[in-house]
KEROTOR-705312 format. One record per atom (N, C-alpha, C): residue in one letter; x negated, y negated, z. Coordinates in steps of 0.001 Angstrom, whole numbers, plus 500000, padded with zeros to 6 digits. Last residue first. Layout:
BEGIN
AXYZ
...
***
This chain:
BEGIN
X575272691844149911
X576404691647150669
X577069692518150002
X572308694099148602
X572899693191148871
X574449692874149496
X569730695654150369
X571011695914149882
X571399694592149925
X567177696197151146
X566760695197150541
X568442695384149793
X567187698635152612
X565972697745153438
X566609696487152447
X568323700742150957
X569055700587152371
X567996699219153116
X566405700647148782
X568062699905148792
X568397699719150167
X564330702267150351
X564297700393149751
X565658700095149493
X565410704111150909
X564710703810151226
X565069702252151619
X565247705378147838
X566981705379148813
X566758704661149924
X563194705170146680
X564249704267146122
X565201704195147312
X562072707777148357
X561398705982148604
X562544704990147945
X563567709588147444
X563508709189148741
X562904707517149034
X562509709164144573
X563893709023145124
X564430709055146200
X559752709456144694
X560643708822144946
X561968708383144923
X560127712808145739
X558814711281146696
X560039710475146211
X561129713605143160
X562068713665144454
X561103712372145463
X559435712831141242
X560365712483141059
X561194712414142785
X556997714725142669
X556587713149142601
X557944712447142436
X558380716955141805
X557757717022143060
X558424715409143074
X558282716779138949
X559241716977139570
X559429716722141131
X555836716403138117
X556673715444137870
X558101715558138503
X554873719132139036
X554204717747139675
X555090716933139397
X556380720872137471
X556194720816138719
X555816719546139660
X555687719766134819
X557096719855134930
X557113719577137084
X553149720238134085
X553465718802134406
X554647718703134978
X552876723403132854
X552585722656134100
X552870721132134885
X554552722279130283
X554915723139131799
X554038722622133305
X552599722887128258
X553679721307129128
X553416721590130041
X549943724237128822
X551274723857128190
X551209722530128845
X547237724329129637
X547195724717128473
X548716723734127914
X546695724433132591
X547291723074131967
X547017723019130505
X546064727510133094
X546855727154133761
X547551725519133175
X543585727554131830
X544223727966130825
X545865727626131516
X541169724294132076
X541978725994132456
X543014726051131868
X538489724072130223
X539701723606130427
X540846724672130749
X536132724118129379
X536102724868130685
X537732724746131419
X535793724195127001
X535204725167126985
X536120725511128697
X536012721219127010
X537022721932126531
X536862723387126717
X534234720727128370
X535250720334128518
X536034721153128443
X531933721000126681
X531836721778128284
X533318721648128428
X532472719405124195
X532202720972124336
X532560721564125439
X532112717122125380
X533042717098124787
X533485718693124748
X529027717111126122
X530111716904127227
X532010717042126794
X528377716954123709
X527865718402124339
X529133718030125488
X528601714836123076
X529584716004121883
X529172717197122814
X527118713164124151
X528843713101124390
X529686713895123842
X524914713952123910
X525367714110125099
X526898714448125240
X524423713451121096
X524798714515121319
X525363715144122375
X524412710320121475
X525571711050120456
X525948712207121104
X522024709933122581
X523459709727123508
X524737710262123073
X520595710670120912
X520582711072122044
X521841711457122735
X521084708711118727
X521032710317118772
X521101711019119503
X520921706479118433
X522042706319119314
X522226707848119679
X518507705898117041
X518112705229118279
X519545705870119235
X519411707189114545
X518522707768114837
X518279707404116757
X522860707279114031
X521635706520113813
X520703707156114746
X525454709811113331
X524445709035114129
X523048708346114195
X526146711467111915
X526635710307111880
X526198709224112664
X524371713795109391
X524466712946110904
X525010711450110972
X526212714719106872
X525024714286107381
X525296714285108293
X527288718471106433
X527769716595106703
X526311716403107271
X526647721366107510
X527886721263106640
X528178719465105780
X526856722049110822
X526300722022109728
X527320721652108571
X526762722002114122
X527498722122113445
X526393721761111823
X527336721624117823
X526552722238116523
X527250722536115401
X529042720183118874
X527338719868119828
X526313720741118319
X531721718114117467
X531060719379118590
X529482719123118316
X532342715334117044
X533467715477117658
X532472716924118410
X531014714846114234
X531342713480115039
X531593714264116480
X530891717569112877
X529370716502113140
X529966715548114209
X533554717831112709
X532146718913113342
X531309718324113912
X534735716057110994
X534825715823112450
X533922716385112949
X532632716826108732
X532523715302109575
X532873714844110895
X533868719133108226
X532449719011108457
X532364717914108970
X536774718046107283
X536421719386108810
X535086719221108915
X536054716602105120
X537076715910106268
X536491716773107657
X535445718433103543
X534547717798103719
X534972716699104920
X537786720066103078
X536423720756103632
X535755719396104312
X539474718131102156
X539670719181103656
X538107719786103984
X538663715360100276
X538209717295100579
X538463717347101872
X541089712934099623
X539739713638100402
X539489714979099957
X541194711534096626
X542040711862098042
X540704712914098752
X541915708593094245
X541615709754095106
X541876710149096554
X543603707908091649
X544443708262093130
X543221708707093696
X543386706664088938
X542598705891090398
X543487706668091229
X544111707885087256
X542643708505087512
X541842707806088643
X546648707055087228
X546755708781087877
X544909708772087859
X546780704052088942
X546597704941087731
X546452705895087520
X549485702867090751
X547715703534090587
X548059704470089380
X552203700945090214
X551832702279090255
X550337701906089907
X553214698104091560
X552569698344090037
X552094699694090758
X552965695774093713
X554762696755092935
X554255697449091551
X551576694430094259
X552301693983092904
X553503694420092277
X550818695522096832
X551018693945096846
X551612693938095303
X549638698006095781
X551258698306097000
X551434696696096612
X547535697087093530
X548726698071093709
X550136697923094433
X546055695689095643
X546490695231094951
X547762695685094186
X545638698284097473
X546273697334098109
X546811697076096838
X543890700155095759
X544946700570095907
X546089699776097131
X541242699492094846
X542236699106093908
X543853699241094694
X539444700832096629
X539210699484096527
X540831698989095710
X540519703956098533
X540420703248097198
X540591701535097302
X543140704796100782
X542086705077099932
X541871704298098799
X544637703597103610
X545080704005102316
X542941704415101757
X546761702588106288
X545686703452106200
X545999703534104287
X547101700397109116
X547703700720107375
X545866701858107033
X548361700018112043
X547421700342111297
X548106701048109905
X549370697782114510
X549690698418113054
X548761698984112560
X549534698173118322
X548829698218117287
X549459698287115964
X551267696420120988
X551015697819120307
X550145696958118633
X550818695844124243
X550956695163123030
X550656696472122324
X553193696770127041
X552017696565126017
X551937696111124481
X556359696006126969
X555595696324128034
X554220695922126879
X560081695021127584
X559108694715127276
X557651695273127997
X562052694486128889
X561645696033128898
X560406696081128215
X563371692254128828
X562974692753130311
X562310694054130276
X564353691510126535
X563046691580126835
X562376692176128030
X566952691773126347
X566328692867126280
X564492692805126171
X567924689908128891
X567862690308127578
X566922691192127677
X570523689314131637
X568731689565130942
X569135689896129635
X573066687855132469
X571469686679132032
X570608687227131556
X574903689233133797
X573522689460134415
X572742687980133510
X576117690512131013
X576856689470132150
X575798689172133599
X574327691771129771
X574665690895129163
X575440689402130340
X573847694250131652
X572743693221131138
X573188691871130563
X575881695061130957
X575669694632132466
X575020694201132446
X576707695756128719
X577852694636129047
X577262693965130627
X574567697361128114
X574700695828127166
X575592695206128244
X575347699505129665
X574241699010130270
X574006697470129308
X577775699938128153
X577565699729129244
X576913699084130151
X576396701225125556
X577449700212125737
X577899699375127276
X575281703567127050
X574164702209125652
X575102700721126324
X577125705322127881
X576105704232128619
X575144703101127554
X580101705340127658
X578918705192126781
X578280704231127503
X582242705902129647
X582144706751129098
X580457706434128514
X583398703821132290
X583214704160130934
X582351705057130304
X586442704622134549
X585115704538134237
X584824704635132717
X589106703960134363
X588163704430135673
X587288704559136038
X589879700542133461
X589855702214133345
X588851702593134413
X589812697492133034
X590816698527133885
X590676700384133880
X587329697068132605
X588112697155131312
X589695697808131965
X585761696601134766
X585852695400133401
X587623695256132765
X585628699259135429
X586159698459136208
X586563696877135489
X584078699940133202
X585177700988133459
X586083699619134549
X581863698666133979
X582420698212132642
X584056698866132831
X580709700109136024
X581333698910135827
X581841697757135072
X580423702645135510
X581375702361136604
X581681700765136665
X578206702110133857
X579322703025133203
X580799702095134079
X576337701375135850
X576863700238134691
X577947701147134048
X575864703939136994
X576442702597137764
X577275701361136466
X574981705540135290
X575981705876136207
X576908704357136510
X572412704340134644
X573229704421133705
X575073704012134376
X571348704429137323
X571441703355136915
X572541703153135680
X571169707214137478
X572189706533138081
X571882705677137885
X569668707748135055
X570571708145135447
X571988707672136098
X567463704943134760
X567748706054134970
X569001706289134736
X565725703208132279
X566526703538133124
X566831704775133230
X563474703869130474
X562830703896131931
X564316703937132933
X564127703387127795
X564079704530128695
X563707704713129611
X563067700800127545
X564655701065127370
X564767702235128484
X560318699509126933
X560101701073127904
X561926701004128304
X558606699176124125
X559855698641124828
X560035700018125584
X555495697538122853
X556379698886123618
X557334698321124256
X555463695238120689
X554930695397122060
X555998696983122247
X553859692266118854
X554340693927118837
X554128694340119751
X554159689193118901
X553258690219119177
X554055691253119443
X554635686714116397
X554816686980117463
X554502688258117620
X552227684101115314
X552790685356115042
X553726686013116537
X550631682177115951
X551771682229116156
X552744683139115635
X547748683855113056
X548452682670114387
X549824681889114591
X548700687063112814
X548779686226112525
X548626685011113717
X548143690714114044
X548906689153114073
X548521688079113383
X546132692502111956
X546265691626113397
X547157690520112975
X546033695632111493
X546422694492110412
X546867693869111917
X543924698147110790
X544141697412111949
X544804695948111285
X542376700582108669
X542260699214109130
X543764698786110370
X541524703772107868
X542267702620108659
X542074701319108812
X538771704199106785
X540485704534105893
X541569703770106683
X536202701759106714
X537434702752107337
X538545703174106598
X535206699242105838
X534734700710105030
X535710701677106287
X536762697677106111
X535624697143107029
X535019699123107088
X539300696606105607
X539383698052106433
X537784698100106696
X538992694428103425
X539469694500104793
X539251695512105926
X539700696580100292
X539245695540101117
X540137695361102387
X539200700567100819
X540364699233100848
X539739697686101556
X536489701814100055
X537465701746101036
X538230700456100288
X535289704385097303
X535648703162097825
X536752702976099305
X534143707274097281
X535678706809097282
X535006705394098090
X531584708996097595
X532428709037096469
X533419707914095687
X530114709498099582
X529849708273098614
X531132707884097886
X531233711264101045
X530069711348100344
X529854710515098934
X533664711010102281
X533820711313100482
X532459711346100263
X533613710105104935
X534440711401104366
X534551711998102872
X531164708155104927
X530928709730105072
X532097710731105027
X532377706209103980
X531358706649103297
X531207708291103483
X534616706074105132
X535134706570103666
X533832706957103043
X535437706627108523
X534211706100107683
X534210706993106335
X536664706811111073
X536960706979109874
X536237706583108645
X536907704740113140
X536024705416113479
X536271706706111946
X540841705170114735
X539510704730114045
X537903705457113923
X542651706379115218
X542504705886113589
X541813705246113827
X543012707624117543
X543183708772116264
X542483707441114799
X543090705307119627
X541768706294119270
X541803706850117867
X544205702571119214
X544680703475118797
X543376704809118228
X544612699819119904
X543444699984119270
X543469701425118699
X546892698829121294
X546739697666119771
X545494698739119225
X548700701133122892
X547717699938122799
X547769699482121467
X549981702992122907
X549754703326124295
X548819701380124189
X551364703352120186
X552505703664121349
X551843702977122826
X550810702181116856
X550205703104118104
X550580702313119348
X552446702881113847
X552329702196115292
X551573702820116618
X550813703368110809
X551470703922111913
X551399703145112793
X551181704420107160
X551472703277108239
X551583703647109378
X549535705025104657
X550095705862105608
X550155704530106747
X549558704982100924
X549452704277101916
X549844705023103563
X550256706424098502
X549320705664098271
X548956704761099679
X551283709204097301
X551346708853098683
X549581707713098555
X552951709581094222
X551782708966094434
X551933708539096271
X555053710795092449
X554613710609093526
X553512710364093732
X557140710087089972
X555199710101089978
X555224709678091056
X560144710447090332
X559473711091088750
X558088711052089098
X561620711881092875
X560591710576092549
X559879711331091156
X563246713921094244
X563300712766093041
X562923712231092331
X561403714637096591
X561463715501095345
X562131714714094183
X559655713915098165
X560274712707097612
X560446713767096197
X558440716052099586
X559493714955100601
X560284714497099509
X556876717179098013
X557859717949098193
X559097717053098422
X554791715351097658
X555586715454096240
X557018716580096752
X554146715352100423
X554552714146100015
X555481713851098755
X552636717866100016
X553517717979100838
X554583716588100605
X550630717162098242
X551692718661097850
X552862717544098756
X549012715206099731
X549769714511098465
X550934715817098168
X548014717108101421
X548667716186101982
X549763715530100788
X546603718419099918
X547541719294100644
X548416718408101106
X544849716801099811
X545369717615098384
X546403717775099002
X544556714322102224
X544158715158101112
X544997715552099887
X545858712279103645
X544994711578102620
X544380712976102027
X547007713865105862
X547943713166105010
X546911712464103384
X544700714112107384
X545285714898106921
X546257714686105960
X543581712233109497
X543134712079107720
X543722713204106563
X544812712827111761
X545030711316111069
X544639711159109687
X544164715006112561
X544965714895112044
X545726714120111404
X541742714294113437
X541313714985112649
X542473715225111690
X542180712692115564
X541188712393114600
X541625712858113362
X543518714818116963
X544274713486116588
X543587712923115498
X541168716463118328
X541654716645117465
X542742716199116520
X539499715519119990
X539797714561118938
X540557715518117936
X538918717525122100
X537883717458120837
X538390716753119918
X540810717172123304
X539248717045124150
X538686716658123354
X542824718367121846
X542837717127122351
X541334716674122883
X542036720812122242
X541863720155120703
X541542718569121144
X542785722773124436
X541851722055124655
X541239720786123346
X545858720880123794
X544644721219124607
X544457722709124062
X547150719298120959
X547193720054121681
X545818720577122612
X546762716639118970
X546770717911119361
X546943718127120916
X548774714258116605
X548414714608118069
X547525716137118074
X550686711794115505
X549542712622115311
X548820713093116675
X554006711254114299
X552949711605115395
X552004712583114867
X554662709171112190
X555474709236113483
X554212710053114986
X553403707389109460
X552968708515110470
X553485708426112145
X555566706323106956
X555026706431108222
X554622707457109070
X554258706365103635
X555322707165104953
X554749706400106058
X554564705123099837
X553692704911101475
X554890705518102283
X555481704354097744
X554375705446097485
X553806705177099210
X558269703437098256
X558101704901097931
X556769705667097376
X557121700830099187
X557567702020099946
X557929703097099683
X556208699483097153
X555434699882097442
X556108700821098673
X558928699554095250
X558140699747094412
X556920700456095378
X560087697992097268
X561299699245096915
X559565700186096321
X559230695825096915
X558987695727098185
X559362697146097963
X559090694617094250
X558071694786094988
X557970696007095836
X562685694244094136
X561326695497093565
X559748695271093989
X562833691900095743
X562819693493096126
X562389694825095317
X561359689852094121
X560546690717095590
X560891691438096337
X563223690255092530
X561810690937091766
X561087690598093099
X565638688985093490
X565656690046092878
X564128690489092449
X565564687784096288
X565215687705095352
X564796688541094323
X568014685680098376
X567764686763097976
X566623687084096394
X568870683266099510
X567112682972099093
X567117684756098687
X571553683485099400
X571245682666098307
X569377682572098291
X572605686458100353
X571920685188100502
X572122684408099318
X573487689097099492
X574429687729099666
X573918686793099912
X571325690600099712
X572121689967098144
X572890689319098275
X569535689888102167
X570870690660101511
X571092689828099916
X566101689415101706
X567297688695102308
X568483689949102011
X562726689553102927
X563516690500102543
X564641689675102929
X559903687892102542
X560987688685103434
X561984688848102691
X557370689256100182
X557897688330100894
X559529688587101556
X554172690649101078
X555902690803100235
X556441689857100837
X551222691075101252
X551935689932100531
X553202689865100368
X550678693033102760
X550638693228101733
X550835692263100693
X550848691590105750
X549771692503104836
X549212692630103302
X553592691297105787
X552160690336105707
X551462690580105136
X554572693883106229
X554642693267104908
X553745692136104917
X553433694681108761
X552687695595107578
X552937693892106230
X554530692929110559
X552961692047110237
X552581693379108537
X557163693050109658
X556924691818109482
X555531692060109517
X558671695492107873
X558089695315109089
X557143694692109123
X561738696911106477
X560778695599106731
X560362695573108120
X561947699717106517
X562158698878105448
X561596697957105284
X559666702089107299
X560530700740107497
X560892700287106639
X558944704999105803
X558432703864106562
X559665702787106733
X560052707838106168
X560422706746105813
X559468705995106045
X557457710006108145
X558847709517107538
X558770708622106910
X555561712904109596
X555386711645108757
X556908711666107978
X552818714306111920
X554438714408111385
X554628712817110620
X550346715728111851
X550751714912111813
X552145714851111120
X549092718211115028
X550416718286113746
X549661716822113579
X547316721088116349
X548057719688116117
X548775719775115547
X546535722992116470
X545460722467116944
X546278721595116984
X547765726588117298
X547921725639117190
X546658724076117350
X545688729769117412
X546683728655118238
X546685727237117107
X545576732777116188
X545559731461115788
X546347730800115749
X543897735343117656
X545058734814117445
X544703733692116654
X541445736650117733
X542492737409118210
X543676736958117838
X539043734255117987
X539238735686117680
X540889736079118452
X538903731249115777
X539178731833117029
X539793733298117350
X539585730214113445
X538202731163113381
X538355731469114982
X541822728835112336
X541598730403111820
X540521731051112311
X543450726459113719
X542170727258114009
X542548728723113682
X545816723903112241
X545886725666112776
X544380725999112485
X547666721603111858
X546743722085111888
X546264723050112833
X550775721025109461
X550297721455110879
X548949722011110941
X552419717990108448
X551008719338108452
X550962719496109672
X555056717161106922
X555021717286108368
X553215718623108061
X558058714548105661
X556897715344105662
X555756715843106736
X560862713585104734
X559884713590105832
X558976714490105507
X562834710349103900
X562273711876103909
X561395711873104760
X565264709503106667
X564644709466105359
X564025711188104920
X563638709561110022
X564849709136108866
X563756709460107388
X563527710809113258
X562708710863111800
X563776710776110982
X564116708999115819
X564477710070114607
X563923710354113564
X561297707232117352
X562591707045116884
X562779708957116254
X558873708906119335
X558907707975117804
X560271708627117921
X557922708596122646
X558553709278121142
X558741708462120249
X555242707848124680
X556710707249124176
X556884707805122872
X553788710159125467
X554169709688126164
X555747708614126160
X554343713316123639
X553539711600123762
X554499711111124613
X554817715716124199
X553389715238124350
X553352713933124230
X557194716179122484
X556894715734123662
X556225715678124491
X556173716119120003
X557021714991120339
X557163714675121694
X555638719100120513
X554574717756120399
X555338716484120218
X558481720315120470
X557531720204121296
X556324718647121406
X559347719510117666
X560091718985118824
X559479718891119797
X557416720940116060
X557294719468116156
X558272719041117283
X558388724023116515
X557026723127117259
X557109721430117257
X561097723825115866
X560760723763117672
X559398723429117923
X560906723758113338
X561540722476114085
X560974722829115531
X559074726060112892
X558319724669112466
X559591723661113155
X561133727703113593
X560233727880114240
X559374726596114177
X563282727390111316
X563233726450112916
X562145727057113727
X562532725276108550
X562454726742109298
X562345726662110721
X563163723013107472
X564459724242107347
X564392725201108182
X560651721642107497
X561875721319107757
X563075722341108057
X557720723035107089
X559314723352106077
X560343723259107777
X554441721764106387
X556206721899107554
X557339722446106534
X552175723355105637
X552674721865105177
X554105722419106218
X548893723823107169
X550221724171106529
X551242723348106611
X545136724096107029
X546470723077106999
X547603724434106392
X543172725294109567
X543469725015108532
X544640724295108606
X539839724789111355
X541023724196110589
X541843724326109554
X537945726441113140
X538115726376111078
X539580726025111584
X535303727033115974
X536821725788115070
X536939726292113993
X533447727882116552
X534118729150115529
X535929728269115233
X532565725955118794
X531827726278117792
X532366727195116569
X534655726755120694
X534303725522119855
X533708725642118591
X536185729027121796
X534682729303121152
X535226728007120166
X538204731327124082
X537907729920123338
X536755729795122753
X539051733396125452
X538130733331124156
X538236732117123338
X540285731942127884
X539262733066127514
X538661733743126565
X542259729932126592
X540667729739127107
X539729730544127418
X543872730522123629
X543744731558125045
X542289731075125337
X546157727890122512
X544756728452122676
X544758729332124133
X549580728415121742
X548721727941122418
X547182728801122568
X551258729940119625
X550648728583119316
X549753728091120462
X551826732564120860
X551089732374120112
X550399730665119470
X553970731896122488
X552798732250123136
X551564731914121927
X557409730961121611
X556284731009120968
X554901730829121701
X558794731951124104
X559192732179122556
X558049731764121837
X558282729803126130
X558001731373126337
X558084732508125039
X557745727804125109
X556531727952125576
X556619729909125992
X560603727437124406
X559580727146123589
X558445727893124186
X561586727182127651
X561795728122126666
X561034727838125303
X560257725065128509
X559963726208129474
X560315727134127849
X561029722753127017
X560042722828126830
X559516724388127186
X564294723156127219
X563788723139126203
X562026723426126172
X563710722409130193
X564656723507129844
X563963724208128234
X563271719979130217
X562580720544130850
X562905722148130400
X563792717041128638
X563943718723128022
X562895719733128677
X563934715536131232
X565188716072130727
X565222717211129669
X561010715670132205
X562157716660132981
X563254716987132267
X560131714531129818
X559731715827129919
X560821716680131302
X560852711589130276
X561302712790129072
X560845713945129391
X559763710888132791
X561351711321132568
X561630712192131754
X557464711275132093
X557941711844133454
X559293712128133068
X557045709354130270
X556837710564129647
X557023711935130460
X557702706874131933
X558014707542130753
X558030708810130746
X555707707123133616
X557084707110134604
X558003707651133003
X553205706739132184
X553578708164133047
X554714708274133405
X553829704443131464
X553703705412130255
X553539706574131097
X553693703055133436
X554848702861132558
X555409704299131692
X551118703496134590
X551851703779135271
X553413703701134537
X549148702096132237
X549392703521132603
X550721703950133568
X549531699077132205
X550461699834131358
X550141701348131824
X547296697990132994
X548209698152133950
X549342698906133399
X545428698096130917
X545318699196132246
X546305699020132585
X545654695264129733
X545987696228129213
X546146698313129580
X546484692962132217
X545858693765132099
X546256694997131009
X549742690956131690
X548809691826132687
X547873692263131740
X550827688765130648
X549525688087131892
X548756689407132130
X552561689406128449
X551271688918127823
X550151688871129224
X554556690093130471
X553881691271129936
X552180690795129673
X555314688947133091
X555659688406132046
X554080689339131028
X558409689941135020
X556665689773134627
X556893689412133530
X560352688462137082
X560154689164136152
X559001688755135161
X561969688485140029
X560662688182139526
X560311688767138759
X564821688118141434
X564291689022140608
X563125688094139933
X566913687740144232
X565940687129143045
X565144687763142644
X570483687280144851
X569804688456144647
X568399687601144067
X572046685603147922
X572098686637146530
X570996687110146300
X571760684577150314
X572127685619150114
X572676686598148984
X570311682266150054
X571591682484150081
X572568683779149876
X567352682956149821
X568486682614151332
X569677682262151078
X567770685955148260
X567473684621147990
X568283683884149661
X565735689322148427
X566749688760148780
X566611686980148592
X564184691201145342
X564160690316147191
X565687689385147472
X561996692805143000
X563221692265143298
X563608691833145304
X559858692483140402
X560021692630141505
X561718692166142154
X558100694070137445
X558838693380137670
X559448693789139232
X556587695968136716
X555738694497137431
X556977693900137504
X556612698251135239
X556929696861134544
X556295695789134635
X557628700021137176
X556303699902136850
X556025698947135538
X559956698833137540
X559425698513138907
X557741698719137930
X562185699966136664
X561504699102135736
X560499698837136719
X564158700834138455
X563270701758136968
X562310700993136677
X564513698662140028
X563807700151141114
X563192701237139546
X566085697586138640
X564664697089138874
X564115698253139269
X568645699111138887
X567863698806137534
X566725698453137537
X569113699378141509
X568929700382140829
X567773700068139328
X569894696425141997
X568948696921142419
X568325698689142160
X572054696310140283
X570488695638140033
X569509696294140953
X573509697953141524
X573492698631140003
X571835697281139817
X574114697195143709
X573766698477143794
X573313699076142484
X575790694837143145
X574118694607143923
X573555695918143692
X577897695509142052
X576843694739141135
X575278695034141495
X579143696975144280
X579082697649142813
X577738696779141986
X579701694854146049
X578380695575146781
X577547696503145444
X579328691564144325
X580203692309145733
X579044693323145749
X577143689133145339
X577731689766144483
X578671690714145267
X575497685592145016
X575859686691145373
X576804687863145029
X573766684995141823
X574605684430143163
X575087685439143917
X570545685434141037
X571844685690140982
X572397685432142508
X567610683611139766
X568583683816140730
X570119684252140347
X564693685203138354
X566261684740137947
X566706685027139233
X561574683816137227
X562811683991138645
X564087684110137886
X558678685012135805
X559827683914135581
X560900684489136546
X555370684976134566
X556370685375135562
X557515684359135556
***
């Protein structure tokens, strides 16, 4: 926790901090009057809280985004009926997964991924670069066939300090440096066009119940997955998708990628990647004195918070008001003392995902896999494993469960079942959230109007 005193202010300044905290409030960050009648702001200090205390961030989030494409979400949901599961003939047990690769071009496939983008709580940036996109679709549910998920997948980074650790690359300068180094940017060029980033993996209810994120996390590591990867990088003389990178948004531990076991998705077959501790995922941890990857909640300001810093840059600059809030909210932050740490929230996760004992050394040398070292999963044999891990009956995969934990296994796949089985068809969409978040939005904006008038400065 750390104090910043501001001196007193006219009434435009006080009305725009105290707006700005009033967003950030589920932060932990606090704001009070100083006996001199300026302003003191108590600002948390992320590393002290509780990895729980982050829920309330990630609801005030995913509150906002969903009112502003409130519009967008209602119409989607009324234009395409067919992607959502009908809970009156829901039937767990008659799951069949299939895959279809995204075509970018076709805007029925843009409005679904726009949708599930807005299912997560914090969105992944633009999708740059190329991109590549599966959608997973239940063929054995009678009458229709809803939607189970997506994993959507881009560019990876250029440089991103703990992946390149990872791998051994060493940092990256401009060609104007003088530590620039011509053969550890081919390295570095060499292992990012056989690796994407996985922007979002998700399903949809009742899927979600049933891991269906799981299921969409190993989707990129099949046949269908490598098609779709040779589409993205149509240039590339020997596509090879030799790596899948992703940040996870809510924590460091990230349900969808773990728990992935290369023994039992290949039936012996496929070696894991040293480190990954036989998982297709591994988890690449800070370093000591590393500094720590964290959610930046930017978007938590509001509106009129925007509003306000507009109005006072506009006043800066002699004009009436300014126009670009990005720009705005820098010049008010900037003349204020905060930095952009103030937005700072949970620690977030890396996970590098790849196949095969050989296929680090590979991304670390800048040296192409050998077309007879690529392997890649069976879809079939991927869908029998979640079966076994994730519903109450199923055939097809050993048991993933040790004999002493059998019990308790099945409890939690039978309780996984009831769930979803009983999940009303009323919190199928978005939509429903729209109401409550809307409700809860007005609560406080009465409570904000509230507290300014209790805690206003001169």
């Amino acid at each position: 926790m750390r104090c910043l005193d501001i001196t007193p202010l006219n009434s435009s300044w006080s009305d725009f901090i105290h707006s700005f905290f009033l967003d950030l409030a589920p932060l932990g960050h606090t704001i009070g009057k100083s006996p001199d009648g300026g302003i003191t702001v108590a600002i948390s200090d992320p590393a002290e809280r509780d990895p729980d205390f982050w829920h309330l961030a990630h609801e005030a989030h995913h509150r906002k985004l969903l009112l502003e494409r409130a519009d967008e979400i209602l119409a989607f949901e009324s234009d395409h009926p067919d992607v959502f599961a009908q809970m009156a003939l829901f039937q767990p047990s008659a799951i069949q997964p299939v895959m279809e690769i995204v075509d970018f071009t076709d805007r029925r496939h843009h409005a679904i991924l726009r949708y599930l983008s807005s299912c997560q709580s914090v969105t992944s940036r633009k999708l740059v670069g190329r991109r590549m996109g599966l959608l997973l679709w239940d063929a054995g549910q009678t009458g229709h066939t809803p939607l189970i998920g997506a994993a959507i997948l881009a560019s990876p980074r250029f440089s991103q300090r703990l992946r390149d650790g990872s791998f051994g690359w060493e940092p990256d300068y401009p060609r104007t440096s003088r530590n620039f180094d011509e053969a550890a940017r081919a390295v570095r060029l060499a292992g990012l066009a056989r690796m994407m980033q996985l922007a979002v993996a998700c399903a949809l209810p009742p899927y979600n119940l049933l891991s269906g994120a799981w299921l969409a996390a190993l989707a990129p590591f099949t046949a269908v997955g490598q098609e779709a990867f040779r589409r993205a990088v149509r240039n590339e003389p020997d596509p090879d998708l030799a790596a899948v990178v992703t940040t996870t948004g809510k924590g460091v531990s990230g349900a969808p990628f773990r728990g992935h076991r290369l023994v039992q998705l290949s039936n012996r077959s496929i070696e894991a990647a040293p480190g990954s501790e036989g998982d297709v995922y591994a988890r690449v941890k800070p370093g000591e004195g590393s500094a720590t990857l964290r959610a930046y909640f930017d978007g938590l300001a509001s509106t009129t918070t925007k509003r306000l810093a507009c109005d006072l840059l506009g006043i800066e600059e002699g004009s009436i008001s300014e126009t670009d809030p990005d720009r705005a909210m820098a010049f008010a932050l900037k003349k204020l003392g905060i930095d952009r740490s103030v937005f700072a929230g949970n620690e977030m996760g890396i996970h590098v995902g790849m196949l095969g004992r050989e296929t680090r050394q590979h991304l670390s040398a800048g040296t192409p896999r050998p077309t007879n070292k690529r392997p890649r999963l069976s879809w079939e044999t991927v869908v029998a494993v979640w079966t076994k891990k994730f519903l109450p009956v199923s055939t097809g995969a050993p048991e993933t469960a040790t004999q002493a934990s059998l019990a308790e296994h099945n409890r939690a796949r039978r309780k996984k079942h009831d769930d979803a089985c009983a999940y009303p068809q009323s919190k199928v969409k978005l939509s429903h959230l729209l109401a409550e978040h809307s409700s809860r939005t007005a609560d406080e904006s009465a409570t904000a109007s509230g507290r300014s008038e209790l805690t206003s400065g001169p």
